[in-house]
VOBA-1610 file (N, C-alpha, C; in pm, whole numbers, padded with zeros to 5 digits, always signed):
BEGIN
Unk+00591+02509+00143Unk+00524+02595+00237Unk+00556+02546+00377Unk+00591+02630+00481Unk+00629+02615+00629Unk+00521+02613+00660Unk+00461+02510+00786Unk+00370+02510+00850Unk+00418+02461+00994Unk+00257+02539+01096Unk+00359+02494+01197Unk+00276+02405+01248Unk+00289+02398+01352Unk+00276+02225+01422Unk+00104+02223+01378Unk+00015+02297+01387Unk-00092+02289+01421Unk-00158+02271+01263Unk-00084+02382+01195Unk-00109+02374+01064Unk-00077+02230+00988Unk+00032+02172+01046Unk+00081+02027+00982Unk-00021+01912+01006Unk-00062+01968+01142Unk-00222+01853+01207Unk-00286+01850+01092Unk-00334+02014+01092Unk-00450+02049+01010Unk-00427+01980+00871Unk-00338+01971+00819Unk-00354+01898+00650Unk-00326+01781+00659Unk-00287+01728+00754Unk-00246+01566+00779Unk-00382+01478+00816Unk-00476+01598+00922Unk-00603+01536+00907Unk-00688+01532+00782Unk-00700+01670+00708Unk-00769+01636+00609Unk-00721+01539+00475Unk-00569+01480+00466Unk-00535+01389+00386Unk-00604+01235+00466Unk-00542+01239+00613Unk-00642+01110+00673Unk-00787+01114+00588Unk-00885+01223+00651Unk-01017+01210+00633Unk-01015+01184+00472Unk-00962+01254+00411Unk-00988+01201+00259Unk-00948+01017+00235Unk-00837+00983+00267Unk-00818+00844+00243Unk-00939+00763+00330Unk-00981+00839+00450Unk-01081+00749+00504Unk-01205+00717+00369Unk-01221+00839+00333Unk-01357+00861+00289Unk-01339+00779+00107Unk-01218+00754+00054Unk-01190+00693-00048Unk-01206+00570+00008Unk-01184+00514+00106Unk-01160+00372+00129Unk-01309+00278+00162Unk-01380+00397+00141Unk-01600+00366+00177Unk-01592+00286+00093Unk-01717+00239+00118Unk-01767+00142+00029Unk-01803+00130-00126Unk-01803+00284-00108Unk-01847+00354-00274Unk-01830+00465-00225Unk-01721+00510-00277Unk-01710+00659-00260Unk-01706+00757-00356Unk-01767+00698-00515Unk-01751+00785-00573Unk-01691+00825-00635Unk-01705+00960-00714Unk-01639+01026-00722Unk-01612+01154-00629Unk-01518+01141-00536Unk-01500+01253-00438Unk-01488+01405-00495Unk-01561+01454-00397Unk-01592+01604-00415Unk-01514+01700-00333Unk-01466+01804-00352Unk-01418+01857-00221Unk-01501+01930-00121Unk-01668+01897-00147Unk-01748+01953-00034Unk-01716+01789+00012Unk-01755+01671-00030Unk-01711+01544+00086Unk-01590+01566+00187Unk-01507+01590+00106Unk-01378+01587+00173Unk-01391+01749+00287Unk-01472+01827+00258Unk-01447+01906+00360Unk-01566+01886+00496Unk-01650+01817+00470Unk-01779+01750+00537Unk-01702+01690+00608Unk-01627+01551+00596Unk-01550+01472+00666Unk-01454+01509+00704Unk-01380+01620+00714Unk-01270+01647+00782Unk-01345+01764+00853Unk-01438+01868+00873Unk-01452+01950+00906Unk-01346+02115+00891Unk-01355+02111+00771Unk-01288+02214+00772Unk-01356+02291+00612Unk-01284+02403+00615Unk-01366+02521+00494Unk-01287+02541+00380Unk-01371+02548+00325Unk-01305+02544+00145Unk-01161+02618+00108Unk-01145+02706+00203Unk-01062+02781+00220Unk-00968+02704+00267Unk-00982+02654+00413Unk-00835+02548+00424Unk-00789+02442+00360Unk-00894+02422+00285Unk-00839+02282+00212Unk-00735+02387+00108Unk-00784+02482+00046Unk-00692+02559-00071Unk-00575+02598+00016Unk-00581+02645+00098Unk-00457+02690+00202Unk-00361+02564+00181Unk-00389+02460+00260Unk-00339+02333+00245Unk-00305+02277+00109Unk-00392+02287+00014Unk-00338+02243-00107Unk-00399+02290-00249Unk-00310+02399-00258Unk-00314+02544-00305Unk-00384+02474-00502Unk-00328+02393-00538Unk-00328+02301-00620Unk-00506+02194-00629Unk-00620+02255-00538Unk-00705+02188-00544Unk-00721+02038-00516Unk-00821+01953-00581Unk-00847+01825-00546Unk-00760+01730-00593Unk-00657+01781-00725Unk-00586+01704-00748Unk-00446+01686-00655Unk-00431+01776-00609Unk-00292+01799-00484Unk-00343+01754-00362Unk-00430+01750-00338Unk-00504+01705-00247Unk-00508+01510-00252Unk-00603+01494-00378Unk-00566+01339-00357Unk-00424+01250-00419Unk-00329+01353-00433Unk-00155+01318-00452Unk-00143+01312-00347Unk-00154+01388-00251Unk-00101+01362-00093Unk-00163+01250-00024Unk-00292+01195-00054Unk-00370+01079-00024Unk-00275+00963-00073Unk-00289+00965-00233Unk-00199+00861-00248Unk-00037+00847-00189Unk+00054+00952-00227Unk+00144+00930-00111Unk+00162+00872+00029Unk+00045+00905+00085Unk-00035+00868+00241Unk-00020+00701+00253Unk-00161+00663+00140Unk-00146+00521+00107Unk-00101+00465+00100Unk+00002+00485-00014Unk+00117+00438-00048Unk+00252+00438+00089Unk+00246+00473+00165Unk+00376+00460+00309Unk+00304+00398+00389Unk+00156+00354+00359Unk+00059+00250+00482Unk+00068+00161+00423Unk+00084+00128+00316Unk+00095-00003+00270Unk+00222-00127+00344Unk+00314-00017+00309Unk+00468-00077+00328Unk+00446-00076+00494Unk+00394+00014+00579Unk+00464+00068+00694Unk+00376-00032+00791Unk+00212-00096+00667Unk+00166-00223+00792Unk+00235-00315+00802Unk+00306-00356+00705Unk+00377-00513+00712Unk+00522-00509+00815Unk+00555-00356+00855Unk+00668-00366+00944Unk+00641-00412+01062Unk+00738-00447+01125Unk+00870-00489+01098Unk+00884-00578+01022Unk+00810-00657+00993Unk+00874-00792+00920Unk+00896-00798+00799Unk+00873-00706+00706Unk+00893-00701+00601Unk+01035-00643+00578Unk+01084-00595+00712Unk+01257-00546+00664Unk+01311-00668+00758Unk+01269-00729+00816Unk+01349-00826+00881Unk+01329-00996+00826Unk+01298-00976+00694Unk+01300-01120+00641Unk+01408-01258+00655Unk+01487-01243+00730Unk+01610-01310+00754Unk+01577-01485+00826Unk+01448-01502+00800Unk+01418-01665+00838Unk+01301-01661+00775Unk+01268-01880+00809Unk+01159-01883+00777Unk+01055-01817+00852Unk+01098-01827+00968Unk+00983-01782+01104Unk+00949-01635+01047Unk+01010-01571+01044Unk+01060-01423+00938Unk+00950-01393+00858Unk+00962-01500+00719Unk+00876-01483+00621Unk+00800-01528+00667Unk+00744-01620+00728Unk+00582-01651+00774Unk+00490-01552+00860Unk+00568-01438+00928Unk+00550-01363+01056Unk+00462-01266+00949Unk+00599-01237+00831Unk+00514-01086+00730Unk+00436-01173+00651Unk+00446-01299+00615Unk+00307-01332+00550Unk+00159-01319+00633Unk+00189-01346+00737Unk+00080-01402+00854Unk+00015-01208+00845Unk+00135-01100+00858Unk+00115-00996+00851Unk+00036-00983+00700Unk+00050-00980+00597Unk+00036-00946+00474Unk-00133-00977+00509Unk-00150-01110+00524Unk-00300-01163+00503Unk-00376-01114+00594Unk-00359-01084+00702Unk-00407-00992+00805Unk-00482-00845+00818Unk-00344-00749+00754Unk-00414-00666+00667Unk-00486-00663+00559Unk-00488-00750+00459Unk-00571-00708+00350Unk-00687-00810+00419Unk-00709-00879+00485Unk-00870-00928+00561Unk-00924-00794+00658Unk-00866-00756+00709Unk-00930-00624+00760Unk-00931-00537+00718Unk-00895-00537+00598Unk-00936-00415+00496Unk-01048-00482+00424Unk-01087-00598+00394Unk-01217-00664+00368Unk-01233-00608+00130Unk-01299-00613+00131Unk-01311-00571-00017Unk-01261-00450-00064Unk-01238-00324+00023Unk-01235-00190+00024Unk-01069-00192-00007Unk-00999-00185-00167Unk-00896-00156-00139Unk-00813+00000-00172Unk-00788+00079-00056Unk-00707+00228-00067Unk-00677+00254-00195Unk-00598+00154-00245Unk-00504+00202-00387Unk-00591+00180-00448Unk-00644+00103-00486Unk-00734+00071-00595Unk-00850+00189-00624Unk-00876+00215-00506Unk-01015+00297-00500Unk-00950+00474-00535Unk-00839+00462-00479Unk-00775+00615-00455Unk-00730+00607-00652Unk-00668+00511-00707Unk-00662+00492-00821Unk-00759+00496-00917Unk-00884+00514-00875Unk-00991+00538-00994Unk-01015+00645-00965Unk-00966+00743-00883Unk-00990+00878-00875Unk-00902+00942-00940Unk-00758+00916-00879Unk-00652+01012-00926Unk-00581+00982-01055Unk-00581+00830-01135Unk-00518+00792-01257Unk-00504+00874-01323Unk-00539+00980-01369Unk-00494+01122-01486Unk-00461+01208-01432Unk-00433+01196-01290Unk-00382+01327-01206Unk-00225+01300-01218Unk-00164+01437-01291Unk-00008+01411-01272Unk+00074+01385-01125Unk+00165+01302-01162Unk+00256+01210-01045Unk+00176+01110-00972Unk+00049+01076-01014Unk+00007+00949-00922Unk+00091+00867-00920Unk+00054+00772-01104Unk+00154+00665-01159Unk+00296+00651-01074Unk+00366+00780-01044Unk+00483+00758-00994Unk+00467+00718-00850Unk+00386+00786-00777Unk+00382+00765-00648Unk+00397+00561-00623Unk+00270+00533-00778Unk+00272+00380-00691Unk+00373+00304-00781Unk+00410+00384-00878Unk+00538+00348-00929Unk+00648+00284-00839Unk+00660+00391-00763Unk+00785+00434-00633Unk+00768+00331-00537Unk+00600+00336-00449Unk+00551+00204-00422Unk+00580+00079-00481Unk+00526+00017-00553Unk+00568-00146-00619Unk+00757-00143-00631Unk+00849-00027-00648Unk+00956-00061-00639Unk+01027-00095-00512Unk+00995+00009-00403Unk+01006-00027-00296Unk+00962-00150-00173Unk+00858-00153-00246Unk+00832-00313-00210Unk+00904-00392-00216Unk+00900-00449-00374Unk+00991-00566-00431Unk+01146-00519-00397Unk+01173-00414-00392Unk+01295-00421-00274Unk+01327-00451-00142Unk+01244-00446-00041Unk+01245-00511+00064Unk+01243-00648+00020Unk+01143-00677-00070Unk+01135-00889-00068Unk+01254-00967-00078Unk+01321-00860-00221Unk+01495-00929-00289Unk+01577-00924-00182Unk+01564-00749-00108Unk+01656-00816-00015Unk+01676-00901+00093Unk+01547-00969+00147Unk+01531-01045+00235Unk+01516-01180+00172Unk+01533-01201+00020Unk+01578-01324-00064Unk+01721-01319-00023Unk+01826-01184-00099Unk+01914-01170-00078Unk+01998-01245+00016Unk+01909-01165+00141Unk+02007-01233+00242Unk+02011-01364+00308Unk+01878-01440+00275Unk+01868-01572+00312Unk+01956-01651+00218Unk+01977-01565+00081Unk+02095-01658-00035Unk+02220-01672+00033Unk+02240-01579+00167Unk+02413-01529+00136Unk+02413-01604+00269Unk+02319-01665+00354Unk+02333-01759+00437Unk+02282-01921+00399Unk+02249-01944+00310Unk+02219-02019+00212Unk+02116-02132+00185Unk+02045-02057+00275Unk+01926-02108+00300Unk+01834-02113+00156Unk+01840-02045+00077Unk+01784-02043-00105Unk+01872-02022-00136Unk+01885-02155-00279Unk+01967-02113-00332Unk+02007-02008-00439Unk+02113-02031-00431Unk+02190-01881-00494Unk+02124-01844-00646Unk+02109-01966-00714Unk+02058-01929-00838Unk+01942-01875-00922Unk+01871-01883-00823Unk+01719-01793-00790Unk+01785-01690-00813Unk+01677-01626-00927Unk+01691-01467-00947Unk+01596-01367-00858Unk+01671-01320-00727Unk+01581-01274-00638Unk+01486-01109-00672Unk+01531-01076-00776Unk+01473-00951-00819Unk+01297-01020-00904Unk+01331-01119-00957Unk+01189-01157-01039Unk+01113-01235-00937Unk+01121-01273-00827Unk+01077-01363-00710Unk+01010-01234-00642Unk+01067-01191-00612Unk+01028-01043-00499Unk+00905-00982-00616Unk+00944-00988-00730Unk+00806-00900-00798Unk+00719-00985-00808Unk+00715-01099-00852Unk+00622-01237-00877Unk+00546-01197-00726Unk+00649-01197-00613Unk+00551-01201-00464Unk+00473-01057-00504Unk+00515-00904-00521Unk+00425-00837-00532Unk+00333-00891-00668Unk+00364-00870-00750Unk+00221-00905-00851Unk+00116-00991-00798Unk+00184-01106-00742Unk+00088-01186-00664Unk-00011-01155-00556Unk+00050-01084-00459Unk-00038-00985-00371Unk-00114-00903-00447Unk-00075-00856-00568Unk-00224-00698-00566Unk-00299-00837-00669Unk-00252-00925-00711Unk-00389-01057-00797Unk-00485-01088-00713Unk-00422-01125-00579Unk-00475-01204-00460Unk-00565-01134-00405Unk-00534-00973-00352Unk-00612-00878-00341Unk-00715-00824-00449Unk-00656-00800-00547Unk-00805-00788-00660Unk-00919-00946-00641Unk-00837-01059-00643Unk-00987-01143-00615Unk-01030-01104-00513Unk-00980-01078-00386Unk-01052-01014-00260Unk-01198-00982-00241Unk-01105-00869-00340Unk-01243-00721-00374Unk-01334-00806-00414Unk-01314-00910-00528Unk-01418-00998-00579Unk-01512-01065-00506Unk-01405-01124-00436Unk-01499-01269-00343Unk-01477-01244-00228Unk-01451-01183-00155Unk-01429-01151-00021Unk-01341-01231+00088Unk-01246-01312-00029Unk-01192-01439+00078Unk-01018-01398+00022Unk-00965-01415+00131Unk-00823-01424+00143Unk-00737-01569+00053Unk-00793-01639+00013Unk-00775-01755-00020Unk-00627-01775-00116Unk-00690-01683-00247Unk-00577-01684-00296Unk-00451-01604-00261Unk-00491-01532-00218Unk-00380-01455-00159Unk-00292-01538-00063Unk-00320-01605+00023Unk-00268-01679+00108Unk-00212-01811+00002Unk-00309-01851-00101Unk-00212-01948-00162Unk-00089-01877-00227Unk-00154-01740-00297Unk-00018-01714-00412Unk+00142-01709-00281Unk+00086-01622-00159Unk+00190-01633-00100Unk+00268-01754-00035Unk+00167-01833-00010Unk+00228-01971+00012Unk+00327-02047-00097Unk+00265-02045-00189Unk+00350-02089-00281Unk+00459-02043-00325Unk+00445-01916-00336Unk+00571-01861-00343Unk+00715-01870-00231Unk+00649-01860-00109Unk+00755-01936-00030Unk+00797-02064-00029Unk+00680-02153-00102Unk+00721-02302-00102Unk+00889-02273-00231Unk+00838-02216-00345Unk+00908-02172-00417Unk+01089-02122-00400Unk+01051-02004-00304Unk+01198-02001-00177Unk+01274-02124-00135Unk+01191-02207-00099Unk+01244-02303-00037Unk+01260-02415-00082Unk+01243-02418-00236Unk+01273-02511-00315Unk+01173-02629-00280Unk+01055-02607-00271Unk+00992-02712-00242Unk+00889-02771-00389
//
């Protein structure tokens, strides 16, 4: 569907307001009178916008999520090429998920949409793209040889994501960054052959 500038606002806000309103403290199970309460708009535009109801509606949320995830840790997460590098997007990594505090997007947007077709893929697509940025910023610290070569940088880069959403699920738990900051620490100690 063509939309024009105003119309593109219009559904871009009500995907914002919906991820806002998933990311509460308890949000539920979202309704699309919530979601039209918090965005201010009428039952009608939300169907205009996403002709497909609440489930097309919170696919575009997760999509949303899913490009904020990756798009807080930039730059540094594509510019891994030192230590200063990796400490900058770690320093980044722990940063965001402390000011996101217990409340996590995916997680929460994930107990809504899990049986909605194409979620899975969305964070599918997510966790791959991740652990692709990590390998290749293993990658390229191998090919200057700063780690060595024999590190398999594809299982390192996922170990770092798995480790982040562990670190973040205790989060939600305990409210402390702790492990998260260790799993990532260690894992760079790991890089660096320490």
């Amino acid at each position: 569907m063509a939309l024009t500038t105003k119309g593109q606002a219009t559904r871009q806000r009500i995907i914002e307001g919906a991820a806002v309103y998933l990311r509460g403290d308890d949000p539920g199970e979202a309704t699309l009178d919530d979601i039209r309460a918090i965005t201010g708009t009428s039952k009608g535009q939300i169907f205009h916008y996403f002709p497909g109801g609440k489930e097309e509606l919170l696919l575009a949320v997760a999509r949303y999520e899913a490009r904020r995830v990756l798009d807080d840790q930039q730059p540094h997460l594509g510019a891994l090429t030192s230590w200063a590098a990796w400490e900058r997007w770690r320093d980044a990594v722990v940063a965001r998920y402390r000011a996101q505090g217990r409340n996590c997007p995916l997680g929460s947007l994930m107990s809504q949409v899990g049986g909605t077709p194409g979620a899975a893929e969305v964070i599918g697509a997510l966790l791959t793209n991740w652990r692709a940025h990590i390998r290749h910023g293993i990658e390229r610290m191998q090919a200057t040889g700063e780690i060595r070569p024999s590190l398999d940088a594809d299982r390192v880069a996922a170990a770092f994501v798995a480790g982040i959403q562990g670190g973040v699920q205790v989060l939600r738990s305990s409210g402390s960054t702790w492990h998260l900051e260790a799993t990532l620490d260690a894992l760079t100690d790991h890089l660096r052959g320490v």
